[in-house]
DSSP file (Angstrom, degrees, kcal/mol; ACC not computed):
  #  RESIDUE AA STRUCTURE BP1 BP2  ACC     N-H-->O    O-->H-N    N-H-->O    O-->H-N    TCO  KAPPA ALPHA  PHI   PSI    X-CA   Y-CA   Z-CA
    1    1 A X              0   0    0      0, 0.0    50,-1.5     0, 0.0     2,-1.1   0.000 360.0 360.0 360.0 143.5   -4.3   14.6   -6.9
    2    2 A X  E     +A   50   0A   0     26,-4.5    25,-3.3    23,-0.2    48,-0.3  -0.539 360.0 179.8 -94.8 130.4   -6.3   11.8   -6.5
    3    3 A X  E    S+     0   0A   0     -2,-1.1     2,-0.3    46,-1.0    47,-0.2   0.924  72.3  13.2 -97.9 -28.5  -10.0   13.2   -5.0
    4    4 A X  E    S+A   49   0A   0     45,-1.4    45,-0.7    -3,-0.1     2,-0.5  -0.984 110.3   6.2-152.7 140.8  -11.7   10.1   -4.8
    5    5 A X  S    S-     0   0    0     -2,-0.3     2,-0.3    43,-0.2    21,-0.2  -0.811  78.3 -54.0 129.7-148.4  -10.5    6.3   -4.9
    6    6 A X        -     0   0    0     -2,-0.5    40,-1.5    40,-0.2    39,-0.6  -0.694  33.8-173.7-171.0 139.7   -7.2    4.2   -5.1
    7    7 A X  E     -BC  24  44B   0     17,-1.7    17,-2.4    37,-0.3     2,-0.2  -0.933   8.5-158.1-138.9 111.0   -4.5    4.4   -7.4
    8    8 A X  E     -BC  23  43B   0     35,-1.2    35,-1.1    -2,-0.3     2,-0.4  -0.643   5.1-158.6 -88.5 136.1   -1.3    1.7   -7.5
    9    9 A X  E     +BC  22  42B   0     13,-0.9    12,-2.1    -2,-0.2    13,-1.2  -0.974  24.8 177.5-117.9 126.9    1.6    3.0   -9.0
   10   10 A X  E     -BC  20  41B   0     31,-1.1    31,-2.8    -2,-0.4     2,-0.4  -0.624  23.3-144.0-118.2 147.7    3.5   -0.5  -10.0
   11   11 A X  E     -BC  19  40B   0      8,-4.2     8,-1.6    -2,-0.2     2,-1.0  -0.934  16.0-148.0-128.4 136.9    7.0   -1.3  -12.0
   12   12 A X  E     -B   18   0B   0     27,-1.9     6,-0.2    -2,-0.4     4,-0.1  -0.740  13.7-131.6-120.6 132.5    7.1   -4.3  -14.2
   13   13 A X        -     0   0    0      4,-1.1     5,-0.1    -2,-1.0    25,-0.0   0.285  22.9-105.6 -28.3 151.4   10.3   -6.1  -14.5
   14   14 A X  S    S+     0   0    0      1,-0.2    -1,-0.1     2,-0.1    -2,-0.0   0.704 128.4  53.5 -57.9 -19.1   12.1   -7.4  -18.1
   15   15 A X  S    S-     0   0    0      2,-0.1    -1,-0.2     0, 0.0    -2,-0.1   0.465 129.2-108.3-103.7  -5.4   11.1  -10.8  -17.1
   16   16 A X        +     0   0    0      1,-0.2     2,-0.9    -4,-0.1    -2,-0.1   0.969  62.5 154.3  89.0  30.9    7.3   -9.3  -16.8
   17   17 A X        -     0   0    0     -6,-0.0    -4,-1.1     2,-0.0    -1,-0.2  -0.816  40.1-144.2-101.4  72.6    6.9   -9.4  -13.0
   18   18 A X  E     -B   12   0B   0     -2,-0.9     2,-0.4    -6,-0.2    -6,-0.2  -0.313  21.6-169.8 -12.5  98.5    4.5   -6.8  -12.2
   19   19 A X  E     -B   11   0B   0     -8,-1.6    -8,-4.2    -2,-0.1     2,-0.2  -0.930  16.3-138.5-137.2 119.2    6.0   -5.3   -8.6
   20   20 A X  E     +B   10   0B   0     96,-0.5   -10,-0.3    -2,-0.4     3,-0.1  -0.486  24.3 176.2 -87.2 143.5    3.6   -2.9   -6.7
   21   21 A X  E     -     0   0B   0    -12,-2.1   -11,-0.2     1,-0.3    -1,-0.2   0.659  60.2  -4.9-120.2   0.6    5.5    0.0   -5.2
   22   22 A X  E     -B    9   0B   0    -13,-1.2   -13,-0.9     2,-0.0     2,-0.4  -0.616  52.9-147.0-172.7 116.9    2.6    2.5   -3.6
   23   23 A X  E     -B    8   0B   0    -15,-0.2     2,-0.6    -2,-0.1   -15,-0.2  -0.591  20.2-142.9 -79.0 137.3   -0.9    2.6   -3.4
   24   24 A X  E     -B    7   0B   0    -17,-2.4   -17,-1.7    -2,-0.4     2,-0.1  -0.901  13.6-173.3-128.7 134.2   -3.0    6.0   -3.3
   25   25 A X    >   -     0   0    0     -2,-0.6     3,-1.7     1,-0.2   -23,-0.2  -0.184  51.6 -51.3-112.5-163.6   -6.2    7.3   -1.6
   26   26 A X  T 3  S+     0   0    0      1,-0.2   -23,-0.2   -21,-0.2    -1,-0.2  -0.317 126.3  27.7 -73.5 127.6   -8.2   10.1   -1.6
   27   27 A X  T 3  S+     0   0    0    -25,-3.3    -1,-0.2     1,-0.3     2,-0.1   0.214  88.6 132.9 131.9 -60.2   -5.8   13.3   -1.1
   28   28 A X    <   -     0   0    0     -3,-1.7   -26,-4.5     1,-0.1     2,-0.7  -0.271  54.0-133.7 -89.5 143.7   -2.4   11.9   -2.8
   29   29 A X        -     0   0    0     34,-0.5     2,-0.7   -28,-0.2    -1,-0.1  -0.845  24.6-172.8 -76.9 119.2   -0.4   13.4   -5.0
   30   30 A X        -     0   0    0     -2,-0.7     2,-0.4    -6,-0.0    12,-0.0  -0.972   9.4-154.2-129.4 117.5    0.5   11.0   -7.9
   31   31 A X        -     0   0    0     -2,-0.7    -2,-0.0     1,-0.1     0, 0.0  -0.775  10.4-129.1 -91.3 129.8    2.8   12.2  -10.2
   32   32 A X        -     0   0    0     -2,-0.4     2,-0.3     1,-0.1    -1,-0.1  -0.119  17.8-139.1 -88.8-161.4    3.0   11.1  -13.5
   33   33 A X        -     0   0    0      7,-0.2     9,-0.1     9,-0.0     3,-0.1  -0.955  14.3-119.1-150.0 146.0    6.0    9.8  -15.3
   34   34 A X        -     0   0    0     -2,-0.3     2,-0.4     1,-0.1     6,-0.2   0.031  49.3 -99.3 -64.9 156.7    7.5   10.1  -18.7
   35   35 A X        +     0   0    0      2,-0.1     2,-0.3     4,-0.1    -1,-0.1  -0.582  66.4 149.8 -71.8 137.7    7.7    6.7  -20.4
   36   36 A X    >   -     0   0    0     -2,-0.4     3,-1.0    -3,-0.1    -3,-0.0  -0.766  67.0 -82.4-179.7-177.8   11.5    5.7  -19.8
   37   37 A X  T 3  S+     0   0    0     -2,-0.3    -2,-0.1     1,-0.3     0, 0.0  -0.084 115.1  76.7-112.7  31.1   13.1    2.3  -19.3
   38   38 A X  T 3  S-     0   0    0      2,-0.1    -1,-0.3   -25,-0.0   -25,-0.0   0.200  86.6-147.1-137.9  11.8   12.1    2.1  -15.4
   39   39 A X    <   +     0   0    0     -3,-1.0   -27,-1.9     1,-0.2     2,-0.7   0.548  26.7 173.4  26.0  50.2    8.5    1.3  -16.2
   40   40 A X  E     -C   11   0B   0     -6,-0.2     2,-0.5   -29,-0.2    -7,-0.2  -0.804   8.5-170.4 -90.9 145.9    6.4    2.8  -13.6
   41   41 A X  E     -C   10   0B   0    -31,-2.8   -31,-1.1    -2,-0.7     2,-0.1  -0.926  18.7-156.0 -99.6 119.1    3.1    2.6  -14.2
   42   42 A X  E     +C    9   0B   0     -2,-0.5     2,-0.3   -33,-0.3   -33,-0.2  -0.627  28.5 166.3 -99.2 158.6   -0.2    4.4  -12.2
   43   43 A X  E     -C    8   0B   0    -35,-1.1   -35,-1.2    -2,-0.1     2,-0.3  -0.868  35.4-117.0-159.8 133.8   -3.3    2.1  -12.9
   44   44 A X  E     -C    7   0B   0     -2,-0.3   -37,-0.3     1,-0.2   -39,-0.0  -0.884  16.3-162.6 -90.6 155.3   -6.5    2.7  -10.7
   45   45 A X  S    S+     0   0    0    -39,-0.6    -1,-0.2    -2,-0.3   -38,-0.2   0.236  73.2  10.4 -73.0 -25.1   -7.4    0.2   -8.8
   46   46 A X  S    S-     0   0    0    -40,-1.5     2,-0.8     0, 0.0   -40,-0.2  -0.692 116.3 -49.8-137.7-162.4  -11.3    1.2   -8.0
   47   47 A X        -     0   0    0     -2,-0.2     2,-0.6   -42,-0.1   -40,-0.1  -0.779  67.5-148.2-104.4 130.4  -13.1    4.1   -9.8
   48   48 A X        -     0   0    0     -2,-0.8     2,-0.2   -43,-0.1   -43,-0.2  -0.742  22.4-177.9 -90.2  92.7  -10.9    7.1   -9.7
   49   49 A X  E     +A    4   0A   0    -45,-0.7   -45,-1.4    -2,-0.6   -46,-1.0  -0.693  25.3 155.2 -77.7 150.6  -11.8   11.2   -9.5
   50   50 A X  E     -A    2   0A   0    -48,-0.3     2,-0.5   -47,-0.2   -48,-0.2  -0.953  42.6-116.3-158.8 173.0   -8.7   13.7   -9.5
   51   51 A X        -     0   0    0    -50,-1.5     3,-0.3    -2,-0.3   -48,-0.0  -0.927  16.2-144.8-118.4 138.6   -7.9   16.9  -10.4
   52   52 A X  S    S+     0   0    0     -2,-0.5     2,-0.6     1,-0.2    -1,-0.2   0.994  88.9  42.2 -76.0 -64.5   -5.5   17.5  -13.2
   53   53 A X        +     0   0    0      1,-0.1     3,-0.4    -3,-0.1    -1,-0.2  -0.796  58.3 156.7-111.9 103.4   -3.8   20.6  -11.9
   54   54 A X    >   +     0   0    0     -2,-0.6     3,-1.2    -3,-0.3     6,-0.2   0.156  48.6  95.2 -97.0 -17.4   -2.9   20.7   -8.0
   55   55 A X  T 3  S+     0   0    0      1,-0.3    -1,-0.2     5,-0.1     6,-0.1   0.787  94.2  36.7 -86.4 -17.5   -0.1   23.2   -7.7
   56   56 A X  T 3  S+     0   0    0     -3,-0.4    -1,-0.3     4,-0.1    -2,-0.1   0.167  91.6 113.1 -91.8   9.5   -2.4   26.2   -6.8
   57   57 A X  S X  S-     0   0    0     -3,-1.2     3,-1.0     1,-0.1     2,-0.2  -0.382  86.5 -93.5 -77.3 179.1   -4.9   24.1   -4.6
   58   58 A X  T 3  S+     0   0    0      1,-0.2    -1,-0.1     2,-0.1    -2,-0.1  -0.487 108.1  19.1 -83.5 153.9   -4.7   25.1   -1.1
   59   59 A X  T >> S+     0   0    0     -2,-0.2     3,-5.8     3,-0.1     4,-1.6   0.235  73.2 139.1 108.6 -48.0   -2.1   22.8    0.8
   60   60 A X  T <4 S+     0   0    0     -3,-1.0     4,-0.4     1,-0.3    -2,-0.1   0.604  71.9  52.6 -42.5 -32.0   -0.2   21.5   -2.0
   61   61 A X  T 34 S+     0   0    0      2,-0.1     4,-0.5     3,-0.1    -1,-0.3   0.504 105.8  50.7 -74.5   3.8    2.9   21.8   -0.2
   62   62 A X  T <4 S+     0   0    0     -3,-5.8     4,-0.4     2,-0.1     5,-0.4   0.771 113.2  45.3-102.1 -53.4    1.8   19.9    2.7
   63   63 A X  S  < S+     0   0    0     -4,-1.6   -34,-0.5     3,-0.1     4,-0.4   0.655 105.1  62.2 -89.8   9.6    0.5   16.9    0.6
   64   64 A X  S >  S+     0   0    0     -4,-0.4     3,-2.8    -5,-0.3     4,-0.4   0.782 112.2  40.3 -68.6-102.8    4.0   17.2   -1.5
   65   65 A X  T >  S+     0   0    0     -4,-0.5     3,-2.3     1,-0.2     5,-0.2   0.158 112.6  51.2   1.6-114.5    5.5   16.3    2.2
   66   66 A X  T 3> S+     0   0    0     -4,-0.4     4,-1.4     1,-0.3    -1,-0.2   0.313 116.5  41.9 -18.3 -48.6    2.8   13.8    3.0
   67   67 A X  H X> S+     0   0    0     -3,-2.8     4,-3.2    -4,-0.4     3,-1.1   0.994 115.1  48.0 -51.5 -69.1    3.8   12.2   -0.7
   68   68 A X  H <> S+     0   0    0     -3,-2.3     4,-2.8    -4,-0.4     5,-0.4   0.932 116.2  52.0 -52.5 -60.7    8.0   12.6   -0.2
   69   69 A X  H 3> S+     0   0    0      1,-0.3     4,-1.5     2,-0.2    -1,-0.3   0.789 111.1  42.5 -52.1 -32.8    7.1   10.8    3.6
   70   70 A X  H <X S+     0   0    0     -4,-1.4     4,-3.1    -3,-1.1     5,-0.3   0.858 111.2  55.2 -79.7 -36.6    5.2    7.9    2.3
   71   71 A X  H  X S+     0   0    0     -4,-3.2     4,-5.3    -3,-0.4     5,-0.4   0.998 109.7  42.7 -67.2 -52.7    7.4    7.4   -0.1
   72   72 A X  H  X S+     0   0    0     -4,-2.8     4,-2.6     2,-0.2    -1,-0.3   0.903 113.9  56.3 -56.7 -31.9   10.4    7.2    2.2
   73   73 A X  H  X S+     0   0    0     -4,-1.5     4,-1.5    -5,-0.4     3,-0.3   0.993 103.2  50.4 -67.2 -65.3    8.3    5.1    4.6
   74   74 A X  H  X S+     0   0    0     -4,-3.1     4,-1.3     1,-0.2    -1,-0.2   0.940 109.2  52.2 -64.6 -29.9    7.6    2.6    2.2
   75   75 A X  H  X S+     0   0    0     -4,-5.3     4,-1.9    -5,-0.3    -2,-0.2   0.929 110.6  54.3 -56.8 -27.7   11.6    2.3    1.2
   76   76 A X  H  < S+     0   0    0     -4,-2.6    -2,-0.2    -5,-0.4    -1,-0.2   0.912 106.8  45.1 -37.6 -58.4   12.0    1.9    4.8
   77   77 A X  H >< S+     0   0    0     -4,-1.5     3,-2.2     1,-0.2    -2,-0.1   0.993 111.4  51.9 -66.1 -67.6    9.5   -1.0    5.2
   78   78 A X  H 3< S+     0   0    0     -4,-1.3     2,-1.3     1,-0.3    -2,-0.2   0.676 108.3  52.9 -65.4 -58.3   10.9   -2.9    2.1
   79   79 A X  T 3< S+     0   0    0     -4,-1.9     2,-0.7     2,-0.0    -1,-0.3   0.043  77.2 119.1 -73.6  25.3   14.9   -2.5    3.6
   80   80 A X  S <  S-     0   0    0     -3,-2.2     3,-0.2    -2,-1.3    -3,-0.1  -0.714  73.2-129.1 -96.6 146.1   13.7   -4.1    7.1
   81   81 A X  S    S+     0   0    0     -2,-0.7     2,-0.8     1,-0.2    -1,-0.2   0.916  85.7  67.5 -59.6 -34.8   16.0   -7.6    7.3
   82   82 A X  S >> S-     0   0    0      1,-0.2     3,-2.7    -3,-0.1     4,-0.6  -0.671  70.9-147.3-122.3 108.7   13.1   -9.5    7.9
   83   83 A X  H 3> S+     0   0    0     -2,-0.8     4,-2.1     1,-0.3     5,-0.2   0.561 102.9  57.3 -21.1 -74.0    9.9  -10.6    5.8
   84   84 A X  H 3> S+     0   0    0      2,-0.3     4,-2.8     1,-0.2     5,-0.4   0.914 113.9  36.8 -26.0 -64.0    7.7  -10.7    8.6
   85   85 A X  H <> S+     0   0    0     -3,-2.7     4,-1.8     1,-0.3     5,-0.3   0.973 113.6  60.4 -53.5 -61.9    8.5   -6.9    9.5
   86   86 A X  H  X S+     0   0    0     -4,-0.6     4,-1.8     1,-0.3    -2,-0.3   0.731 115.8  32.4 -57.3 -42.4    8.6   -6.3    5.8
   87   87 A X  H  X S+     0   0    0     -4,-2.1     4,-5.0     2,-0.2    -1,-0.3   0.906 117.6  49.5 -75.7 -62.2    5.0   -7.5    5.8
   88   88 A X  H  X S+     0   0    0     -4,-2.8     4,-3.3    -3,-0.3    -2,-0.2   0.981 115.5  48.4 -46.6 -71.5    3.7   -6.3    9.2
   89   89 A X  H >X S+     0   0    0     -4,-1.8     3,-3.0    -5,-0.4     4,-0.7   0.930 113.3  45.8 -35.7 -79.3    5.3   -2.7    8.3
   90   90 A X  H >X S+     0   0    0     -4,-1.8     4,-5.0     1,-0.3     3,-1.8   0.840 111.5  52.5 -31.2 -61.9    3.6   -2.5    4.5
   91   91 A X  H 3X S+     0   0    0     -4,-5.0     4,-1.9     1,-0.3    -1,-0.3   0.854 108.8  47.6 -65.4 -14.9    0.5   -3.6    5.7
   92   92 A X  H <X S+     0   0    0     -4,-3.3     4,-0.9    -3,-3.0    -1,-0.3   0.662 115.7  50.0 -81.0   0.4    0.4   -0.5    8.8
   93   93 A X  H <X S+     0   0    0     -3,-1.8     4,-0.7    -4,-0.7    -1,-0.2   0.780 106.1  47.6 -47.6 -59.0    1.3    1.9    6.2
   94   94 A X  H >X S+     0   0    0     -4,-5.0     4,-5.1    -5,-0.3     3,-1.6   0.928 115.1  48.7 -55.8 -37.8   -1.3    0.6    4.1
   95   95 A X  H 3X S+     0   0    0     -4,-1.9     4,-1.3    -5,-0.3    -2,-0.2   0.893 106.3  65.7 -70.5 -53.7   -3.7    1.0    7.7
   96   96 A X  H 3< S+     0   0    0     -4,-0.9    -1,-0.3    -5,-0.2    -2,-0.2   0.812 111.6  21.1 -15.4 -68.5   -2.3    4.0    7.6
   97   97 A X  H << S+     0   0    0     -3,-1.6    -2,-0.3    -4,-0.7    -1,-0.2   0.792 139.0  22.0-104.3 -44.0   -3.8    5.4    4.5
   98   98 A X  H  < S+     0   0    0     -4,-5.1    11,-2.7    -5,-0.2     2,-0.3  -0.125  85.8 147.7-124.5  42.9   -7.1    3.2    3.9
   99   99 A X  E  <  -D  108   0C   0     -4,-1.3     2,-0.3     9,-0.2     9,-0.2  -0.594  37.2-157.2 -91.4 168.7   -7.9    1.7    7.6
  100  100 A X  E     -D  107   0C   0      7,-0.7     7,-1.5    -2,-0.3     2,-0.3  -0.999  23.8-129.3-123.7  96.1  -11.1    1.1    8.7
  101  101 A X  E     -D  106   0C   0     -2,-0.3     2,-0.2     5,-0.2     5,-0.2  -0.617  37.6-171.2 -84.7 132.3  -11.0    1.3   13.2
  102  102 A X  E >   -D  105   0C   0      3,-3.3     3,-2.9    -2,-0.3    -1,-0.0  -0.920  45.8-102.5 -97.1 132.3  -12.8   -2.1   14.0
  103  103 A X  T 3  S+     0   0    0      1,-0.3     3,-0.1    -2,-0.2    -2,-0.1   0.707 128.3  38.7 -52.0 -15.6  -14.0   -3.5   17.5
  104  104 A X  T 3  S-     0   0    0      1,-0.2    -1,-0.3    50,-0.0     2,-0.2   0.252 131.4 -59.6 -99.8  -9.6  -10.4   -5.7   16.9
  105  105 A X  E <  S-D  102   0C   0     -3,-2.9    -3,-3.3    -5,-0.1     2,-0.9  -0.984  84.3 -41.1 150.0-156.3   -7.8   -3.4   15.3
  106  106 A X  E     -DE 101 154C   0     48,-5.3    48,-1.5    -2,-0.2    -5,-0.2  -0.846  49.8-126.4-114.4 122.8   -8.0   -1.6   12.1
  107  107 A X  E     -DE 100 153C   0     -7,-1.5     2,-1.0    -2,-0.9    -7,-0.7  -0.250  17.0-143.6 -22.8 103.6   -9.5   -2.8    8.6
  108  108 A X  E     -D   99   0C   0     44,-1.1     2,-0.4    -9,-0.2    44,-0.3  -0.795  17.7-162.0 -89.8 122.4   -7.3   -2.5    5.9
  109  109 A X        +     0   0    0    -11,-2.7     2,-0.5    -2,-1.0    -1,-0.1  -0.023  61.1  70.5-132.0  58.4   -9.4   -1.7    3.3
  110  110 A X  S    S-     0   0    0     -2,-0.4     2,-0.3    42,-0.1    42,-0.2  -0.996  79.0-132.2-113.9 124.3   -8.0   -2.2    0.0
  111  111 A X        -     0   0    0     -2,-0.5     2,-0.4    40,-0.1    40,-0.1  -0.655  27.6-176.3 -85.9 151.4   -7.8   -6.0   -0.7
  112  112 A X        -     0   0    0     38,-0.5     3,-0.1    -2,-0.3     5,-0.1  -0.996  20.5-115.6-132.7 123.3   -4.8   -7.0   -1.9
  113  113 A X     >  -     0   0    0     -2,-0.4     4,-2.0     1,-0.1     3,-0.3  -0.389  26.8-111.3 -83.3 164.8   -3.4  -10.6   -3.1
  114  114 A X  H  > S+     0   0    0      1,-0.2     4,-2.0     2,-0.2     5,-0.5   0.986 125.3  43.2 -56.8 -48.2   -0.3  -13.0   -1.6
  115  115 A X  H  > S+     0   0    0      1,-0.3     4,-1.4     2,-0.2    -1,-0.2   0.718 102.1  56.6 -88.6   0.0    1.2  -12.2   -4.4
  116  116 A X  H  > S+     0   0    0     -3,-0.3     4,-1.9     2,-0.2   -96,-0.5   0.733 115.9  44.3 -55.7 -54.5    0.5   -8.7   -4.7
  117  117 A X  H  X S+     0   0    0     -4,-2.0     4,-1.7    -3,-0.5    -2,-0.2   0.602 110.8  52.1 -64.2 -32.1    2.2   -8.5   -1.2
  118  118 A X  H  X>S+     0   0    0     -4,-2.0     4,-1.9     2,-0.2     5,-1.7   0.870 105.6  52.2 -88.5 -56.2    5.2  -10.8   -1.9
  119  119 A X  H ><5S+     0   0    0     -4,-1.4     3,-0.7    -5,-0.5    -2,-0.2   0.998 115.9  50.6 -59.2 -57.8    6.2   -8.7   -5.4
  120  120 A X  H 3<5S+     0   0    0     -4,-1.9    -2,-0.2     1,-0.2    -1,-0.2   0.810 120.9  25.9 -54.2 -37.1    6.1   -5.6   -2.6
  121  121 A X  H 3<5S-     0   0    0     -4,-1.7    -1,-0.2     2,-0.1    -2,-0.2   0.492 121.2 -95.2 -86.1  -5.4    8.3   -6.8    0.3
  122  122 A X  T <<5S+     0   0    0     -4,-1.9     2,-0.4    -3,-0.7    -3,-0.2   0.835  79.6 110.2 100.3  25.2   10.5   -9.3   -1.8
  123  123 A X      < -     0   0    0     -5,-1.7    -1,-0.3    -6,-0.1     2,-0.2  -0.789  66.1 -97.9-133.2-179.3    9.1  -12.4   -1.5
  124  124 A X    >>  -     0   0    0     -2,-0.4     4,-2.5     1,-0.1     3,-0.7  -0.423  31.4-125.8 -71.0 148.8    7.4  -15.1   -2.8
  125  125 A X  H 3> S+     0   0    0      1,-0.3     4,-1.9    -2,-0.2     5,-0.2   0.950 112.1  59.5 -81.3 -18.2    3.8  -15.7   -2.3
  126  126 A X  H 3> S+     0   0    0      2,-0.2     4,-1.4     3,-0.2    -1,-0.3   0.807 107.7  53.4 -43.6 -31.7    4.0  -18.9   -1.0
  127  127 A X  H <> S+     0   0    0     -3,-0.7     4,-1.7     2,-0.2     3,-0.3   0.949 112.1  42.2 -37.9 -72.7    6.0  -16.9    1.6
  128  128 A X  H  X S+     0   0    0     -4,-2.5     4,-0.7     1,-0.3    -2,-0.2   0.851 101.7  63.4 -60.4 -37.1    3.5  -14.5    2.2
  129  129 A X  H >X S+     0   0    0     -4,-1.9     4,-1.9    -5,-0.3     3,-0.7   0.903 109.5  43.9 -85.5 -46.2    0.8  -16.8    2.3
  130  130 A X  H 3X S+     0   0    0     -4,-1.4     4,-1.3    -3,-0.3    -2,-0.2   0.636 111.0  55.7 -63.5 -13.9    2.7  -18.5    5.7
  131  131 A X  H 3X S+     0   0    0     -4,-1.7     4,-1.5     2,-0.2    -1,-0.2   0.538 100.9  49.0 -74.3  -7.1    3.3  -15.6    7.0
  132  132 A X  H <X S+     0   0    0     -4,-0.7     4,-1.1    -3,-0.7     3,-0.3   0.875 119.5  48.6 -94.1 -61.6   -0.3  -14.3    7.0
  133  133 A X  H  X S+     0   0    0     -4,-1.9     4,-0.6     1,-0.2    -2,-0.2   0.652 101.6  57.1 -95.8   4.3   -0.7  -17.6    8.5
  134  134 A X  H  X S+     0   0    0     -4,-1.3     4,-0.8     2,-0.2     3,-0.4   0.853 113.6  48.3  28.6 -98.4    2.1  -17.1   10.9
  135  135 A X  H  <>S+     0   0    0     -4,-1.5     6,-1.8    -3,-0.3     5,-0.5   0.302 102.0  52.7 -21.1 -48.2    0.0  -14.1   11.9
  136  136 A X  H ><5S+     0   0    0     -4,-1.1     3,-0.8     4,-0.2    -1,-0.3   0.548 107.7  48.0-101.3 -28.7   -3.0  -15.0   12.3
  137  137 A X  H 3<5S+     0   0    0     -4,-0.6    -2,-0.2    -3,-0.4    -3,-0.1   0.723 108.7  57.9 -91.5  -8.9   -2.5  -17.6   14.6
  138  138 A X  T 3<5S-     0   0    0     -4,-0.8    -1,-0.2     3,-0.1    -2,-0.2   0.138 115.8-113.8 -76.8  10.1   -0.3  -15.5   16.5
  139  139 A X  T < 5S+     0   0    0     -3,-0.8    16,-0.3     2,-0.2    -3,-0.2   0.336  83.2 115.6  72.7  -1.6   -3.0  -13.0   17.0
  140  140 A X  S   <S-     0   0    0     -5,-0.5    15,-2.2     1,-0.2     2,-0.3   0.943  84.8  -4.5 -68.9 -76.1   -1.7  -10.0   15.0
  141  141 A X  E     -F  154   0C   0     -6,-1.8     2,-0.2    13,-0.2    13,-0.2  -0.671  53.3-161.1-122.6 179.9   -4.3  -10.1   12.5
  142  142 A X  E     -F  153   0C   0     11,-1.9    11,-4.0    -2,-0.3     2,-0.3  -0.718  26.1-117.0-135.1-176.2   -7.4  -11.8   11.1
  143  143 A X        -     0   0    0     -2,-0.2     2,-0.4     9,-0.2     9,-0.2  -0.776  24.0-168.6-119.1 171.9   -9.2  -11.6    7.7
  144  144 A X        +     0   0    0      7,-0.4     7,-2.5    -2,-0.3     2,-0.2  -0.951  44.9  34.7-160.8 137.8  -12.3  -10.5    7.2
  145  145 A X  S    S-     0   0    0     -2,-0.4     5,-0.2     5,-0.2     2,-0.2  -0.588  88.8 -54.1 113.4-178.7  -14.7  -10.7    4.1
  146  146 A X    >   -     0   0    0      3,-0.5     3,-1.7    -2,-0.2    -2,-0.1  -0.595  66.3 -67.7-112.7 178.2  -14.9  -13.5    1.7
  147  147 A X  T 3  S+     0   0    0      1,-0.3    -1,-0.2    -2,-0.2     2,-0.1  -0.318 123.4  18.4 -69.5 143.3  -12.5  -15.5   -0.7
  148  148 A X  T 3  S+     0   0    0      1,-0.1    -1,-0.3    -3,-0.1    -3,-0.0  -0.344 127.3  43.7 104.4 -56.0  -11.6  -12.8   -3.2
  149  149 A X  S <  S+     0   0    0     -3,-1.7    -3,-0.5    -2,-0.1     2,-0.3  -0.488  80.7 155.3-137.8  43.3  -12.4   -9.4   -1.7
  150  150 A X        -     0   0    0     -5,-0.2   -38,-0.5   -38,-0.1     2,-0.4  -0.667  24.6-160.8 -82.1 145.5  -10.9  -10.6    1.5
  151  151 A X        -     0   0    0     -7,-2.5    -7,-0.4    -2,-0.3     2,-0.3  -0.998  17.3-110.4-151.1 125.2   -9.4   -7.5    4.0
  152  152 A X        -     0   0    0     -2,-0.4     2,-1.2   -44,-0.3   -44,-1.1  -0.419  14.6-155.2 -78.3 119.6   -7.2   -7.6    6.5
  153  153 A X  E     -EF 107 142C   0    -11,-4.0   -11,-1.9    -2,-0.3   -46,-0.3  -0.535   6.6-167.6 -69.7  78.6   -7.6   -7.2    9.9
  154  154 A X  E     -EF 106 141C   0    -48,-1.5   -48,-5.3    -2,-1.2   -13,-0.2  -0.581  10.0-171.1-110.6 142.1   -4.5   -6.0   12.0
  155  155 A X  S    S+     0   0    0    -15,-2.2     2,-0.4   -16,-0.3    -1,-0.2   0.778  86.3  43.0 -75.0 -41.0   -5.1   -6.4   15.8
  156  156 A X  S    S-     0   0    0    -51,-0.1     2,-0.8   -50,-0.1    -1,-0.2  -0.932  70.5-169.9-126.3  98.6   -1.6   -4.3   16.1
  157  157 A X        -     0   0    0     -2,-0.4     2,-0.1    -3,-0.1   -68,-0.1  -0.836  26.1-129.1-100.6 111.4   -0.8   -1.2   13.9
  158  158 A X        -     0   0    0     -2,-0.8     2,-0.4   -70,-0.1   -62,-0.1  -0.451  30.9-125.3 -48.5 118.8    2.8    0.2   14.0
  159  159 A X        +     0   0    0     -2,-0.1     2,-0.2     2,-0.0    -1,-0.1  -0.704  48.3 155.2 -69.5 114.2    2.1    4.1   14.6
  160  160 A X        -     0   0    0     -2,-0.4     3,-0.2   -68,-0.2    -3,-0.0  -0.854  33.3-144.8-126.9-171.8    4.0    5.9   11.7
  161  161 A X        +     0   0    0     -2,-0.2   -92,-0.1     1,-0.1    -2,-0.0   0.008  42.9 139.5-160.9  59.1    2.7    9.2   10.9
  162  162 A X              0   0    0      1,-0.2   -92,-0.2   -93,-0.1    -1,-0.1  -0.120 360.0 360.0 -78.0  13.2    2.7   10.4    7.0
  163  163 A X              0   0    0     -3,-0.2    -1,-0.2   -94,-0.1   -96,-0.1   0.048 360.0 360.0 -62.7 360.0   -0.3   11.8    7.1
């Protein structure tokens, strides 16, 4: 269980394509997995506390749910027909787990790259990278922060509820 932090669990392709398939915060259950030919990977992403064994803390079957929900929620997002949803969806998931409420919407506040985003919905990051700006001039979200450690604003968060 991750106690403090972010942990991406990623799968990388034969061809070497890095494709991220869930980020985790402070809470999450992350399960590990035996080394096997389906190459997921856990990696933290910031600096990570957890507790090695979780099945007698109090709860554990409520943040098993919470896990099994996200998980299905993010296959959800990733089968919507169209990038834009696919995008819009990931990131209120993401809002979900690490938002920030802001006088404009909520803060997501793990940064993330286009192409970070693109290997997660199926696209390319030139794709993602017009669709953020798409977005933004359509008022759904803004950025916020500086080149690099830039964090997304959304004006409009899709309510799911995997808490």
């Amino acid at each position: 269980m991750v106690e403090a932090g972010i942990v991406a669990t990623t799968v990388i392709h034969e061809d070497g394509a890095e494709v991220l398939t869930a980020l985790h915060g402070p809470g999450a259950i992350v399960i590990g997995h035996p080394e096997d030919s389906c190459c997921l990977q856990n990696h933290a992403r910031t600096d990570v506390r957890g507790w090695a064994h979780v099945a007698a803390t109090p709860r554990f079957a409520d943040r098993l749910r919470t896990r099994v929900r996200q998980l299905e929620a993010w296959a959800a997002v990733q089968a919507r027909p169209h990038l834009q949803d696919r995008l819009i969806g990931l990131l209120s998931l993401l809002a979900e787990t690490f938002g920030e409420p802001t006088p404009t919407g909520v803060r997501v506040a793990v940064s993330l790259t286009h192409g970070q985003l693109a290997a997660a919905i199926g696209a390319t990051r030139a794709t993602v990278t017009r669709l953020i700006g798409r977005l933004r001039s359509g008022g759904v979200l803004s950025l916020e922060g500086e080149s690099g450690r830039e964090h997304f604003v959304l004006h409009f968060v899709e309510r799911h509820h995997h808490r």
